[in-house]
C-alpha positions in Angstrom: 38.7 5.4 -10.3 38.9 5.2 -6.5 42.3 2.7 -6.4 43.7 5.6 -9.0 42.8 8.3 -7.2 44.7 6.6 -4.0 47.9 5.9 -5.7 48.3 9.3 -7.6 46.8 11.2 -5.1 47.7 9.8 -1.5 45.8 10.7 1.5 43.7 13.4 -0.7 42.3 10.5 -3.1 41.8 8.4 -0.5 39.7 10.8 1.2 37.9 11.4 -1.6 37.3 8.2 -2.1 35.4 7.7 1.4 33.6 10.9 0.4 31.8 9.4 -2.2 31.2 6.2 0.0 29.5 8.6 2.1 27.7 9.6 -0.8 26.6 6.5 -2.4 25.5 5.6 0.9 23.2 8.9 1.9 21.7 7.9 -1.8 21.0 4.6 -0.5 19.6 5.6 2.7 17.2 8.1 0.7 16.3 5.9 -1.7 15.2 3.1 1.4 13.7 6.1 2.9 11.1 6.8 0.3 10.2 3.4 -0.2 9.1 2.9 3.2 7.3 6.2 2.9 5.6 4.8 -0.7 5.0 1.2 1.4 3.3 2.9 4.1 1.0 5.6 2.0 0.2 2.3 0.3 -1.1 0.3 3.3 -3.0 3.3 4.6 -4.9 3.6 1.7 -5.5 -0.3 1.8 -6.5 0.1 5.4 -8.7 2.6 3.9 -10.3 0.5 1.7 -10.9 -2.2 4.0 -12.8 0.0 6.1 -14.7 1.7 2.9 -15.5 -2.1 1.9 -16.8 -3.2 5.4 -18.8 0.1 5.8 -20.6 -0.6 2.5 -21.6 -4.2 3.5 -23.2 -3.0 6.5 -25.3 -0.3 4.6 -26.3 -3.2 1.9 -27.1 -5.5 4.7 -29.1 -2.2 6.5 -30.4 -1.7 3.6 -31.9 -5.4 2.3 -33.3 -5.9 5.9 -35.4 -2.6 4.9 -36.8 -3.8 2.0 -37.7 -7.0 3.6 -39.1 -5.7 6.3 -41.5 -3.2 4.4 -42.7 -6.3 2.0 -40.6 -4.4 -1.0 -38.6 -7.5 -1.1 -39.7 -10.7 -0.4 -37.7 -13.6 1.4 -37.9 -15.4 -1.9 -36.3 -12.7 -3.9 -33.8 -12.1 -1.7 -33.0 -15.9 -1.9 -33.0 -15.9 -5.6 -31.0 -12.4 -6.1 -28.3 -14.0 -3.2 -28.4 -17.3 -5.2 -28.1 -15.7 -8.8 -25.0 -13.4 -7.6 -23.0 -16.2 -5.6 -24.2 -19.3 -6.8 -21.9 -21.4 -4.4 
């Protein structure tokens, strides 16, 4: 409607049509806005997870070298249980 708006109503339609250039392009500056906010709650929460991930691995490997060293687990075992779970 905006080439409408220009011809029947002059210097009005044309500034209404630059108002709702302005408008379309707030909604597209929002809209960009909140993805980046969605993108970066999203890598925090990987970054969280990578940390969550690599504090667990150090517990397990804590952990194992317990057992071993008490005799609860033998070097054997652990061999077999490491071989059985990633077999490559």
């Amino acid at each position: 409607m905006g080439w409408g708006r220009t011809l029947l109503l002059g210097d009005i339609g044309t500034q209404l049509n630059v108002n709702d250039v302005e408008r379309d392009l707030d909604q597209v500056k929002q809209y960009l806005q909140n993805e980046q906010a969605e993108h970066q709650t999203e890598v925090a929460a990987i970054n969280s997870l990578i940390k969550e991930n690599q504090d667990l691995k150090l517990y397990i490997a804590t952990l194992i070298r317990l057992l071993v060293s008490k005799n609860v687990l033998s070097q054997a075992e652990l061999g077999r249980l490491v071989n059985l779970l990633d077999p490559s």
